[in-house]
DSSP file (Angstrom, degrees, kcal/mol; ACC not computed):
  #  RESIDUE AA STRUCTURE BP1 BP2  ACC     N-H-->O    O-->H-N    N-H-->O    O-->H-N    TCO  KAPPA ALPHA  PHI   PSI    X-CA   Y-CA   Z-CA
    1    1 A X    >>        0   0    0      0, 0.0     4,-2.0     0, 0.0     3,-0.7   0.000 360.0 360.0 360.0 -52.4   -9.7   65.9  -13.4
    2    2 A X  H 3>  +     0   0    0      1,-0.2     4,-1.3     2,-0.2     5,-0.3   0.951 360.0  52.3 -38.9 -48.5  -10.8   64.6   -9.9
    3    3 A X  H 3> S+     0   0    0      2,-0.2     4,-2.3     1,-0.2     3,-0.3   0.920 110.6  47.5 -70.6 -19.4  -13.0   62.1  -11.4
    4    4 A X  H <> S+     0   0    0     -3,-0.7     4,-3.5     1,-0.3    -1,-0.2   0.950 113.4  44.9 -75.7 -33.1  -10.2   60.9  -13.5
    5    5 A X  H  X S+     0   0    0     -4,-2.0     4,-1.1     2,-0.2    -1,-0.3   0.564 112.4  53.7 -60.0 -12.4   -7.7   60.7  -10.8
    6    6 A X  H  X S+     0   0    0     -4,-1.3     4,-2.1    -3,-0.3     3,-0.3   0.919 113.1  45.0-146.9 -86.4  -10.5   59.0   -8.5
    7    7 A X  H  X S+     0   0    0     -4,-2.3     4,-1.7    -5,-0.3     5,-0.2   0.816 109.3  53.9 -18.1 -68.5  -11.1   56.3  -11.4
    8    8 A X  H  X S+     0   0    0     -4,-3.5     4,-3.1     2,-0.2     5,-0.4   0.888 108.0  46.6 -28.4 -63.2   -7.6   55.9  -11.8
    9    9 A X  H  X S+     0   0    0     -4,-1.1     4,-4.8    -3,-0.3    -2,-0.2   0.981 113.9  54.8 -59.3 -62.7   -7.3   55.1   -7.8
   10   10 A X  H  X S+     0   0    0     -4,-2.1     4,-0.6     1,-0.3    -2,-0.2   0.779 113.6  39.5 -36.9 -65.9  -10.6   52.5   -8.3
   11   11 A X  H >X S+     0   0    0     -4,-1.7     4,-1.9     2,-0.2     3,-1.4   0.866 115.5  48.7 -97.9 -49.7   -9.1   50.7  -10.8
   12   12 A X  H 3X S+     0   0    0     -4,-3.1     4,-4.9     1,-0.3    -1,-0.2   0.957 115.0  50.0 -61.4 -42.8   -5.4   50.7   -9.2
   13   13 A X  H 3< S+     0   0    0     -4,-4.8    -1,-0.3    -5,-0.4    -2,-0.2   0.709 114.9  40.6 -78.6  -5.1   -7.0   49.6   -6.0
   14   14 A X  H XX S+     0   0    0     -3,-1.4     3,-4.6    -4,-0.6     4,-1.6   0.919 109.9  60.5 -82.0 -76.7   -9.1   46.6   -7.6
   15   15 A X  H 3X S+     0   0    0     -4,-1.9     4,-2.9     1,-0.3    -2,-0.2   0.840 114.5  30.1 -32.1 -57.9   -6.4   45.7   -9.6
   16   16 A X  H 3< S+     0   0    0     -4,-4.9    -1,-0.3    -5,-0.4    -2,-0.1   0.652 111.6  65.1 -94.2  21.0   -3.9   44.9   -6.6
   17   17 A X  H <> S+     0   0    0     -3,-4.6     4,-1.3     3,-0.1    -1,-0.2   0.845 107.7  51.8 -78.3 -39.8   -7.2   43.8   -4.2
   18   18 A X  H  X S+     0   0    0     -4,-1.6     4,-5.0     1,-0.2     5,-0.3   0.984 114.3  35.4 -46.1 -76.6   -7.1   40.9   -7.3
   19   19 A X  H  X S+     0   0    0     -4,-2.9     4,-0.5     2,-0.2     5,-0.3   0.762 113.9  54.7 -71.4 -10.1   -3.6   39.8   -7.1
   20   20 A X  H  >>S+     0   0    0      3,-0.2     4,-1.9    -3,-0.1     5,-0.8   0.967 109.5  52.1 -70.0 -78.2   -3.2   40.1   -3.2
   21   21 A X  H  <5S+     0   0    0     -4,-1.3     4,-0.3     3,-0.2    -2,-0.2   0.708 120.5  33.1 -12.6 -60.4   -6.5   37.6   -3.1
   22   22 A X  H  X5S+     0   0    0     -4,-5.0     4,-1.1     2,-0.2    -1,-0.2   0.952 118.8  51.8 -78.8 -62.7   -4.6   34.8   -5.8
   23   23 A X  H ><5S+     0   0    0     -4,-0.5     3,-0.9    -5,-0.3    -2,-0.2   0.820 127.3  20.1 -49.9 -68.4   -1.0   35.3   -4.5
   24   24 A X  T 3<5S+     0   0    0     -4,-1.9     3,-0.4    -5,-0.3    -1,-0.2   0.862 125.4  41.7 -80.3 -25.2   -2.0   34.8   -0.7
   25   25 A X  T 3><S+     0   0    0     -5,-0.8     4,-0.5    -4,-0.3     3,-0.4   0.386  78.0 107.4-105.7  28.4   -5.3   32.9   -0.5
   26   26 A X  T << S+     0   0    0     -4,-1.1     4,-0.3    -3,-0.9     3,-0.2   0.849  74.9  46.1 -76.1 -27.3   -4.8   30.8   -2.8
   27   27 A X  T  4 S+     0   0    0     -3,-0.4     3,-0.2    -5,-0.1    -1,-0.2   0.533  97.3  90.7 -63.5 -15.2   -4.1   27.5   -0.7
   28   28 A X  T  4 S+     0   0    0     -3,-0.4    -2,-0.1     1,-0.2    -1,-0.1   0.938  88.9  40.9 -35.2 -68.1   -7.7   28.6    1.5
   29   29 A X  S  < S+     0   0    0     -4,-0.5    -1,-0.2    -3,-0.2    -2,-0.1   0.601  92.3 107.5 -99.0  -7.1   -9.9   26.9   -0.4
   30   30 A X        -     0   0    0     -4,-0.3     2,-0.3    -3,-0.2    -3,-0.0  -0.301  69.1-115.3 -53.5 155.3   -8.0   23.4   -1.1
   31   31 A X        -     0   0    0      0, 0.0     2,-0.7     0, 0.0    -1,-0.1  -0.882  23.2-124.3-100.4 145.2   -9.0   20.4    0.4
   32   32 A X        -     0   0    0     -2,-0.3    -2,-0.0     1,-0.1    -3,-0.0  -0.670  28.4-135.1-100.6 116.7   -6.7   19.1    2.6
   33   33 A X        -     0   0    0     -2,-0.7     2,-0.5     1,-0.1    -1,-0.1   0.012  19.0-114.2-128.2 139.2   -5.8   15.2    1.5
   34   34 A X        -     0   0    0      2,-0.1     2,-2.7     1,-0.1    -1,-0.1  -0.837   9.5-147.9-100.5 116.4   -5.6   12.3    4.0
   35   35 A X    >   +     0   0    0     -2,-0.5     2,-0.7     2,-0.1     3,-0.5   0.072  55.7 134.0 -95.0  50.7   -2.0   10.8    4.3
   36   36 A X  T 3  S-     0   0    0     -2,-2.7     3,-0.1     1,-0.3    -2,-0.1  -0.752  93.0 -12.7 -66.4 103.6   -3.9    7.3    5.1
   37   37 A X  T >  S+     0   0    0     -2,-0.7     3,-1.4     1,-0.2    -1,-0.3   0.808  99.2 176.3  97.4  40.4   -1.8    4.5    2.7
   38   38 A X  T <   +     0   0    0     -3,-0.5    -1,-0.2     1,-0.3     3,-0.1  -0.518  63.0  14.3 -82.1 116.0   -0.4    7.9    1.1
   39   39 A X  T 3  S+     0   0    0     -2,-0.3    33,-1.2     1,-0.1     2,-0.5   0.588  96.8 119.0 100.2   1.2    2.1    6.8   -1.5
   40   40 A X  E <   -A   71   0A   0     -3,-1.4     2,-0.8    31,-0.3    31,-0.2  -0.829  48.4-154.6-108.9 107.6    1.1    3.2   -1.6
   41   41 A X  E     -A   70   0A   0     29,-2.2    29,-1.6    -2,-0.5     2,-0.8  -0.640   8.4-137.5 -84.8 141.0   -0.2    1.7   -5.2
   42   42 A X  E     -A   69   0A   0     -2,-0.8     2,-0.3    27,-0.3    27,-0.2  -0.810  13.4-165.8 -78.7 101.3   -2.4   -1.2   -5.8
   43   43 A X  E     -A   68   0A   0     25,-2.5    25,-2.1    -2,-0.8     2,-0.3  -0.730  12.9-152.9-129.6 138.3   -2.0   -3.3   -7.9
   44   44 A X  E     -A   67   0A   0     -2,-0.3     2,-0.2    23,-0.3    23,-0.2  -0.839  21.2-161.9-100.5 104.5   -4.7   -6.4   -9.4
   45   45 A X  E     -A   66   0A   0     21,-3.2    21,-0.6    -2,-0.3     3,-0.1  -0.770  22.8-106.4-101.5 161.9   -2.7   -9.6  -10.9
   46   46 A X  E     -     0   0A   0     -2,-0.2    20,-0.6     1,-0.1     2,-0.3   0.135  51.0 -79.0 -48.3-162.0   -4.5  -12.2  -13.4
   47   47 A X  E     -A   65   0A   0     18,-0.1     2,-0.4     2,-0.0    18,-0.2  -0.773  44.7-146.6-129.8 148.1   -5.4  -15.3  -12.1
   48   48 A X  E     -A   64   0A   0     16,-1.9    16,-3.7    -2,-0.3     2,-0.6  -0.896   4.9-154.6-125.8 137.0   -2.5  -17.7  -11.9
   49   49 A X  E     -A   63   0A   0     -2,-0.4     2,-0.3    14,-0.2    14,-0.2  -0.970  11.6-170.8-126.5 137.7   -3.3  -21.3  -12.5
   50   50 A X  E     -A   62   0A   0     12,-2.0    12,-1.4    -2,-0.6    -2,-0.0  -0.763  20.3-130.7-123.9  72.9   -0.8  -23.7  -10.7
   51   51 A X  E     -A   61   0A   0     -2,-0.3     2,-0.3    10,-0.2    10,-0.3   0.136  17.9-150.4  16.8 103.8   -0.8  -27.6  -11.5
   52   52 A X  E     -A   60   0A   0      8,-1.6     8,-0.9     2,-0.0     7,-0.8  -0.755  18.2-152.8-105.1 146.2   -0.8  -29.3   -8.3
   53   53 A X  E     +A   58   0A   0     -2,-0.3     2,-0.4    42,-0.2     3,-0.2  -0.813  22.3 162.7-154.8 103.5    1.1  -32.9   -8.7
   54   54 A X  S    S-     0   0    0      3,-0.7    -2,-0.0     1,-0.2    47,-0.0  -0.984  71.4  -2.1-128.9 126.7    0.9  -36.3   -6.9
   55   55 A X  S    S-     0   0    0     -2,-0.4    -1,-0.2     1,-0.2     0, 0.0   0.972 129.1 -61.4  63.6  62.3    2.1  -40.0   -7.8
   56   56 A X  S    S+     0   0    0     -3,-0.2     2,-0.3     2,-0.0    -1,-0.2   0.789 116.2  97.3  36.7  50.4    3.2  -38.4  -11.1
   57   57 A X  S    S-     0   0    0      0, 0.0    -3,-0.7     0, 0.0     2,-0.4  -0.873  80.8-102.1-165.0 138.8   -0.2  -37.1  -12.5
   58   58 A X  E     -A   53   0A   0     -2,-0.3    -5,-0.2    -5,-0.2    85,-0.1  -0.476  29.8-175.0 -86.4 101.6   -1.9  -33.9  -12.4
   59   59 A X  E     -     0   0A   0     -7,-0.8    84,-1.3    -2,-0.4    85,-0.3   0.671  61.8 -68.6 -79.6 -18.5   -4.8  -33.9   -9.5
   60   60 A X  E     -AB  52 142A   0     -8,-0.9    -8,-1.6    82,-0.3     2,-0.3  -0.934  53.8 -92.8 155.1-149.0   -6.2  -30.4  -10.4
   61   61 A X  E     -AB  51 141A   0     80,-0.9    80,-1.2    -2,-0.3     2,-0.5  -0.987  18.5-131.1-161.7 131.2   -5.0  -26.9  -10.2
   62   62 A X  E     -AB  50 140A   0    -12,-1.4   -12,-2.0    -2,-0.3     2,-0.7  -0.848  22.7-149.0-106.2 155.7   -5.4  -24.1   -7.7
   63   63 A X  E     -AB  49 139A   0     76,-3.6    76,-1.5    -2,-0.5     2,-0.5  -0.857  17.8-178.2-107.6 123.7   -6.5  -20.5   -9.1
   64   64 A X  E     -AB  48 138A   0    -16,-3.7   -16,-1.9    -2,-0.7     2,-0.3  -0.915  23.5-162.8-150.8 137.3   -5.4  -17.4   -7.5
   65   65 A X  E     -AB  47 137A   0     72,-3.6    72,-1.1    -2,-0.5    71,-0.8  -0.619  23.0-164.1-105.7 148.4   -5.9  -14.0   -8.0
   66   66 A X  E     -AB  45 135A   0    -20,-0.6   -21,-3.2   -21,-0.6     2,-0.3  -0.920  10.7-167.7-134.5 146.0   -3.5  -12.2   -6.3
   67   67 A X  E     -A   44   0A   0     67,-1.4     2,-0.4    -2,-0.3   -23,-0.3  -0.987   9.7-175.1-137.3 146.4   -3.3   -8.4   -5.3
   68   68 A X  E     -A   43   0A   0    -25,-2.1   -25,-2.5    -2,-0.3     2,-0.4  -0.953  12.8-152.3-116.2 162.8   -0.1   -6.4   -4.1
   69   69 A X  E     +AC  42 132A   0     63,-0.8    62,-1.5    -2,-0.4    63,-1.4  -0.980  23.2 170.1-133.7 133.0    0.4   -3.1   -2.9
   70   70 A X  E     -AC  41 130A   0    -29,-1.6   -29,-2.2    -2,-0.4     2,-0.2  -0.906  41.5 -69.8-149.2 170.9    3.7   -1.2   -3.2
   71   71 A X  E >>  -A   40   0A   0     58,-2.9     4,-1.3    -2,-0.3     3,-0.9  -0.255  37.5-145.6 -75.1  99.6    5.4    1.8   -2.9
   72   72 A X  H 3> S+     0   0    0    -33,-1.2     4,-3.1     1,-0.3     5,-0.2   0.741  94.7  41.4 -16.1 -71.0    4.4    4.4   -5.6
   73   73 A X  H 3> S+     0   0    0    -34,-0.5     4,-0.8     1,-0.2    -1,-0.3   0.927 113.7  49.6 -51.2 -40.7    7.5    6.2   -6.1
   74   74 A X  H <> S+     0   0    0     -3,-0.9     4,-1.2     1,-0.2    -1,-0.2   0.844 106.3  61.5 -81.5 -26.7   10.0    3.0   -6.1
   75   75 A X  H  < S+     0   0    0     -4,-1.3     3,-0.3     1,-0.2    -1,-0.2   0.956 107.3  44.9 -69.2 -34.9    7.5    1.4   -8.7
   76   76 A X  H  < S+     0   0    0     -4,-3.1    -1,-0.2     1,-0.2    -2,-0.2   0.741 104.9  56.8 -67.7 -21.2    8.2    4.2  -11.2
   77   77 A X  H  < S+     0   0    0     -4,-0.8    -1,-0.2    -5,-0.2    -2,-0.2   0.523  90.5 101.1 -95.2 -12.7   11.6    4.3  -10.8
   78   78 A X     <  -     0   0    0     -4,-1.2     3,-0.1    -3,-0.3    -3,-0.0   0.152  62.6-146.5 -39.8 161.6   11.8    0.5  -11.9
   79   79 A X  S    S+     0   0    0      1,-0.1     2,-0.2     2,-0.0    -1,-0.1   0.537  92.8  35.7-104.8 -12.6   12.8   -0.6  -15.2
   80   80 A X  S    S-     0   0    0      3,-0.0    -1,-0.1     4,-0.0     0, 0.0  -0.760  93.7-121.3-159.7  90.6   10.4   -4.0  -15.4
   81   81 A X     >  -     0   0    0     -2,-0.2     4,-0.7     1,-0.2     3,-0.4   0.488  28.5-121.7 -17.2 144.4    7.1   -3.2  -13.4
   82   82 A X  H  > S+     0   0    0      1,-0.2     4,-2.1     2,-0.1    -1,-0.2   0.439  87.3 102.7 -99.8  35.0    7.2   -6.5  -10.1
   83   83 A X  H >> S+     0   0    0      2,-0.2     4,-1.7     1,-0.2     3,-0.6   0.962  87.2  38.4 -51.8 -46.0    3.6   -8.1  -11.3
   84   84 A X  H 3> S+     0   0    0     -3,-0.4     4,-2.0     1,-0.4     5,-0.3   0.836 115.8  57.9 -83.1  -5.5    5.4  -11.1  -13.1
   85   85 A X  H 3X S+     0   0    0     -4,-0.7     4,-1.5     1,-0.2    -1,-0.4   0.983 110.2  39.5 -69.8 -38.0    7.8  -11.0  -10.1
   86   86 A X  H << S+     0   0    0     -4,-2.1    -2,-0.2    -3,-0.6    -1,-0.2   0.619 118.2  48.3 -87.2 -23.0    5.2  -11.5   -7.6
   87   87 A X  H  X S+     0   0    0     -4,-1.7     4,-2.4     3,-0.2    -1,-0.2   0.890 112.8  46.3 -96.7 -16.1    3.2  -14.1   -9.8
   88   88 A X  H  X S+     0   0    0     -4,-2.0     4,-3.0    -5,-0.2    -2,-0.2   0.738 116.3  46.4 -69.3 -24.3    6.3  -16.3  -10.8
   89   89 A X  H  X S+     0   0    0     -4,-1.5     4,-2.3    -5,-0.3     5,-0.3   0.734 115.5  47.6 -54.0 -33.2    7.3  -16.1   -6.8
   90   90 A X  H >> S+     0   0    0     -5,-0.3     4,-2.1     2,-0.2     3,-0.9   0.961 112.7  52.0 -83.0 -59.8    3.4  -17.0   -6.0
   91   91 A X  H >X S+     0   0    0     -4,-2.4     4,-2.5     1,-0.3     3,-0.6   0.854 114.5  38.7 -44.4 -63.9    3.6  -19.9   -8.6
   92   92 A X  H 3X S+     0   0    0     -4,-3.0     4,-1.6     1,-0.2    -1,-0.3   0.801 111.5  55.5 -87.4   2.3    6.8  -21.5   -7.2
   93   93 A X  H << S+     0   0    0     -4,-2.3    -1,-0.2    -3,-0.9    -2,-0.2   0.702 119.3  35.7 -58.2 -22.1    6.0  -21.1   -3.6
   94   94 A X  H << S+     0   0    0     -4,-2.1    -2,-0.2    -3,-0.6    -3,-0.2   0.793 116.7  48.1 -93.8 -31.2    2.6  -23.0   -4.3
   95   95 A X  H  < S+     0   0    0     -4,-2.5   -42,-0.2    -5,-0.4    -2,-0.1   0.984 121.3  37.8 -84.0 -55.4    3.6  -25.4   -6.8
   96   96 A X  S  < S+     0   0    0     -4,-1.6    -1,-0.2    -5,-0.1    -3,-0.1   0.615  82.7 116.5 -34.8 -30.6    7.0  -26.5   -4.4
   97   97 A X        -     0   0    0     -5,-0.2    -3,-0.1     1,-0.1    -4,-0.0   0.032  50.7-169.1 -73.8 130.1    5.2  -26.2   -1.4
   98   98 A X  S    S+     0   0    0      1,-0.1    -1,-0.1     3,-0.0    -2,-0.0   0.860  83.1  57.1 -85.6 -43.5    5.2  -30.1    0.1
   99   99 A X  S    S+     0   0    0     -3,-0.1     2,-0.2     2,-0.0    -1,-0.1   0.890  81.5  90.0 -73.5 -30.8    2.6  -29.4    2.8
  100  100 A X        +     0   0    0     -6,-0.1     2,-0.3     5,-0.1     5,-0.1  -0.569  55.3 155.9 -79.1 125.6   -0.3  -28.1    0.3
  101  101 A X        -     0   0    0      3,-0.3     5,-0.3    -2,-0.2    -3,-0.0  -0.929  26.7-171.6-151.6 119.6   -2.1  -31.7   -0.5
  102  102 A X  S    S+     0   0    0     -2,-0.3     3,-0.1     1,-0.2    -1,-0.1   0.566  85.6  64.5 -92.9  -2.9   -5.4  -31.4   -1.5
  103  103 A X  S    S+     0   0    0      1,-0.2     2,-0.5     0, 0.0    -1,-0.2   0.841 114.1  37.9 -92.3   4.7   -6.1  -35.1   -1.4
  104  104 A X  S    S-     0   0    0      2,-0.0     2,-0.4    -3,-0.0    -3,-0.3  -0.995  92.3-155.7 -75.3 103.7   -5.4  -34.7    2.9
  105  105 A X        +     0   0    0     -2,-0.5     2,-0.3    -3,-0.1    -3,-0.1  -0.819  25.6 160.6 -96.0 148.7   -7.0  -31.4    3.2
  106  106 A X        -     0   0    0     -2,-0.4     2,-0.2    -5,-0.3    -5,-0.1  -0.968  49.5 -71.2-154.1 143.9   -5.5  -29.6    6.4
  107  107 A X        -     0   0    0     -2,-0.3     2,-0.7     1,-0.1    -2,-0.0  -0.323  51.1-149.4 -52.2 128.2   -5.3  -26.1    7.6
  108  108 A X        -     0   0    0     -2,-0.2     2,-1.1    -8,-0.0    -1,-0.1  -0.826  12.3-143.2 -99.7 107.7   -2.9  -23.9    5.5
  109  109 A X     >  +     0   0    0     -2,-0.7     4,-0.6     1,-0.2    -2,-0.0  -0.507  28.8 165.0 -84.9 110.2   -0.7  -20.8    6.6
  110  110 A X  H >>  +     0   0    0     -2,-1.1     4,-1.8     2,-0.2     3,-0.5   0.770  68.4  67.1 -92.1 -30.6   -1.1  -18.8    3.5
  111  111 A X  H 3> S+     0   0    0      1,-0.3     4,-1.7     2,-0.2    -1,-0.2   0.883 110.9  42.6 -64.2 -33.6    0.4  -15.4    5.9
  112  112 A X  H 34 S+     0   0    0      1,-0.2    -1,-0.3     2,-0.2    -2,-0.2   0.973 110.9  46.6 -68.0 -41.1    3.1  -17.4    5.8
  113  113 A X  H XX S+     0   0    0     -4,-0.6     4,-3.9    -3,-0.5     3,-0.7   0.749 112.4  53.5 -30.7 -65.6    2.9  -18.3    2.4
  114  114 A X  H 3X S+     0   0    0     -4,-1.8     4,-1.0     1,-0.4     2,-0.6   0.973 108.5  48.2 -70.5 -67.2    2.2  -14.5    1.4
  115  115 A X  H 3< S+     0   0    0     -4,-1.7    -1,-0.4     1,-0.3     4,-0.4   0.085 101.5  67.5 -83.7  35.5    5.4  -13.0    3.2
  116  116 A X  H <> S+     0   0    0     -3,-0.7     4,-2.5    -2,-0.6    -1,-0.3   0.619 104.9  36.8  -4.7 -94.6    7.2  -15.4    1.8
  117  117 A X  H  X S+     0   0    0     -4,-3.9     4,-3.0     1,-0.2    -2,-0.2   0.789 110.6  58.1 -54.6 -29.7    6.7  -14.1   -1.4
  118  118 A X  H  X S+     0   0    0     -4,-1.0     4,-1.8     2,-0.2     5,-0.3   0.945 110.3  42.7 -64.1 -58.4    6.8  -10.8   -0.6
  119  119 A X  H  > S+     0   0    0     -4,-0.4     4,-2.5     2,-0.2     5,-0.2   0.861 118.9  45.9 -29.2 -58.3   10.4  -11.0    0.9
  120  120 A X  H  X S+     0   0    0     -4,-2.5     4,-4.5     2,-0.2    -2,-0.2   0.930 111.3  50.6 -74.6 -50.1   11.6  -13.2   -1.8
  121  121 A X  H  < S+     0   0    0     -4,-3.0     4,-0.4    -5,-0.2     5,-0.3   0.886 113.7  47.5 -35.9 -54.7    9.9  -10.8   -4.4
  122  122 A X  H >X>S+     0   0    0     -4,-1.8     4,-1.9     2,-0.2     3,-1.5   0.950 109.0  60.2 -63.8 -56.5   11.8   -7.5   -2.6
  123  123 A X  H 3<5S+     0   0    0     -4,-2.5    -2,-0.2    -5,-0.3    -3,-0.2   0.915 104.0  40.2 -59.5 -49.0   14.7   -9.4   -2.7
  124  124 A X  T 3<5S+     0   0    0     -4,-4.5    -1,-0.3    -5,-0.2    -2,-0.2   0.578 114.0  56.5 -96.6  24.0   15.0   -9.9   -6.1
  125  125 A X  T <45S-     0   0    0     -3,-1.5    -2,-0.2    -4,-0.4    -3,-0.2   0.604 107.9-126.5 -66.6 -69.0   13.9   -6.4   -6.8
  126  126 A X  T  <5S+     0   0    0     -4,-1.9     2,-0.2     1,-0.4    -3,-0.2   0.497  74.0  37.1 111.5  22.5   16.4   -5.4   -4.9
  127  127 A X  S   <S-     0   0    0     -5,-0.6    -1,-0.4     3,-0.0     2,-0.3  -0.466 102.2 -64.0-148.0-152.2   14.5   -2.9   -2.2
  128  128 A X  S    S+     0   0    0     -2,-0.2   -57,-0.1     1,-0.1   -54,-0.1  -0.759  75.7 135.7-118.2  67.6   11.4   -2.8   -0.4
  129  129 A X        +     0   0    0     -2,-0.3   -58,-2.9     1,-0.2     2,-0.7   0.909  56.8  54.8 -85.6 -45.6    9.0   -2.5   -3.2
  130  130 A X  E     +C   70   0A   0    -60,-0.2   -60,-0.2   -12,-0.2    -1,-0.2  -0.816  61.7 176.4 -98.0 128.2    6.4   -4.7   -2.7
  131  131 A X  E     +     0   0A   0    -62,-1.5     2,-0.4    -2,-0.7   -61,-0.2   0.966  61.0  14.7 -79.5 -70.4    4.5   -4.0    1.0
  132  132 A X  E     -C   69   0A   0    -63,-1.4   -63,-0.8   -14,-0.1     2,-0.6  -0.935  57.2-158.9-131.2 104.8    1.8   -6.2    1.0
  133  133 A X        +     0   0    0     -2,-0.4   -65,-0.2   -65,-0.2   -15,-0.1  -0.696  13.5 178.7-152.7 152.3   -0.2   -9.5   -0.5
  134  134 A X        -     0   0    0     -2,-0.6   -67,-1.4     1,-0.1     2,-0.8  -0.016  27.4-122.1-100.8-179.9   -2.8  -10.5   -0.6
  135  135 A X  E     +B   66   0A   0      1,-0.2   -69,-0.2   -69,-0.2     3,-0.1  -0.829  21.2 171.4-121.1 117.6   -5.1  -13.1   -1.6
  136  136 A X  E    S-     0   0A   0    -71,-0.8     2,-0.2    -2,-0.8    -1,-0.2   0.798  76.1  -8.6-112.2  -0.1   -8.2  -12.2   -3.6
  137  137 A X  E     +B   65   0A   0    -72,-1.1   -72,-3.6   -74,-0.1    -1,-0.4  -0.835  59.0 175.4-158.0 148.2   -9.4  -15.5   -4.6
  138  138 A X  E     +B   64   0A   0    -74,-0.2     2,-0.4    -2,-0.2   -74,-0.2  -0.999  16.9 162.5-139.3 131.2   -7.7  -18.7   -4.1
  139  139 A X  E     -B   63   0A   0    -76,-1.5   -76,-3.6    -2,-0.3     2,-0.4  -0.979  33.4-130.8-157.5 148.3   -9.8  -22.1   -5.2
  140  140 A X  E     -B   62   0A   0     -2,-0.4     2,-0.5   -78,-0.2   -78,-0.2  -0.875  19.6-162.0 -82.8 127.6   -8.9  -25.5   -5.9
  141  141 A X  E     -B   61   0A   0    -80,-1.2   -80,-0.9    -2,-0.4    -2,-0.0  -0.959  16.5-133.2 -71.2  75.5  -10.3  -27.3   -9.3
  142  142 A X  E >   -B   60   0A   0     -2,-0.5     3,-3.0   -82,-0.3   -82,-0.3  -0.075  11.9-130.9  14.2 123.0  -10.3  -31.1   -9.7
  143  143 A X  G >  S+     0   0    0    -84,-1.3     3,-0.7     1,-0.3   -83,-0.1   0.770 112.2  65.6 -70.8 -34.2   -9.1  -32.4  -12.8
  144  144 A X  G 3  S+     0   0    0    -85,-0.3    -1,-0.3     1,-0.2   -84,-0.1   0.734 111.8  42.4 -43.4 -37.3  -12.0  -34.6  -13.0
  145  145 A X  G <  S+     0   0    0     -3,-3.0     2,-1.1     1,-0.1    -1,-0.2   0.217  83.2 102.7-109.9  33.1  -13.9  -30.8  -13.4
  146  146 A X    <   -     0   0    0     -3,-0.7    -1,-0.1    -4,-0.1    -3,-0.0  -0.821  63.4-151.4-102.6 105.9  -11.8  -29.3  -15.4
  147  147 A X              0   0    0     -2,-1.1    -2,-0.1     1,-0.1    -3,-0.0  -0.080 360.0 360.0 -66.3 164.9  -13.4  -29.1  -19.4
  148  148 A X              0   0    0      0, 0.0    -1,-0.1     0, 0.0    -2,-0.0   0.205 360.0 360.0-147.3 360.0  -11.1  -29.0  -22.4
């Protein structure tokens, strides 16, 4: 009879060494996540080709890859995702734009450029969706090099 009560007690006292062990130490052994950009998505756009136009005739095109990053949560909650807001903003900010002349080449403030779009982009959103973008290749083409 001892040994059974004795068993009994071994088993009873494993059993709730078990669940003491998961119920409280279970957060112990996570690793604990750094809340650097925490909540911010990134997002990759195609490459937008823009038709640059002087003395009524097409001089070439600029190409730009475009990247934004914007705020996880608010992007889900959307009904119509803001790539094509952010490349139809990039398109007419570039294409309008008076001061980009590639045949006078001159320094360009594309930061200006950028939050530009991004304001205008958040603004027709209607929040603060898109935080940041940036430029991840931008190059000019010549019509002269352009192949058909």
């Amino acid at each position: 009879m001892k040994i059974l009560i004795t068993g009994l007690w071994i088993c009873a006292v494993t059993i709730a060494s078990c669940y003491a062990a998961v119920t409280f130490g279970g957060g112990l052994m996570t690793k604990k996540t750094e809340p650097y950009l925490e909540g911010l998505q990134y997002q990759k756009l195609a490459p937008i080709n823009i038709p640059m136009i002087a003395d009524g005739k097409v001089q070439g095109y600029v190409i730009a890859v475009l990247v934004f990053t914007a705020d996880a949560k608010l992007m889900h909650t959307l009904p119509v995702p803001p790539n094509a807001f952010v490349v139809d903003e990039a398109f007419r900010q570039i294409y309008a734009d008076p001061a980009l002349d590639f045949r006078k080449l001159a320094k360009y403030d594309i930061t200006k450029r950028l939050n530009e779009v991004r304001a205008k982009v958040n603004e027709r959103l209607g929040g603060d969706v898109v935080k940041d973008v940036l430029v991840d290749e931008i190059n000019f083409v010549a019509k002269r090099e352009v192949r058909s």
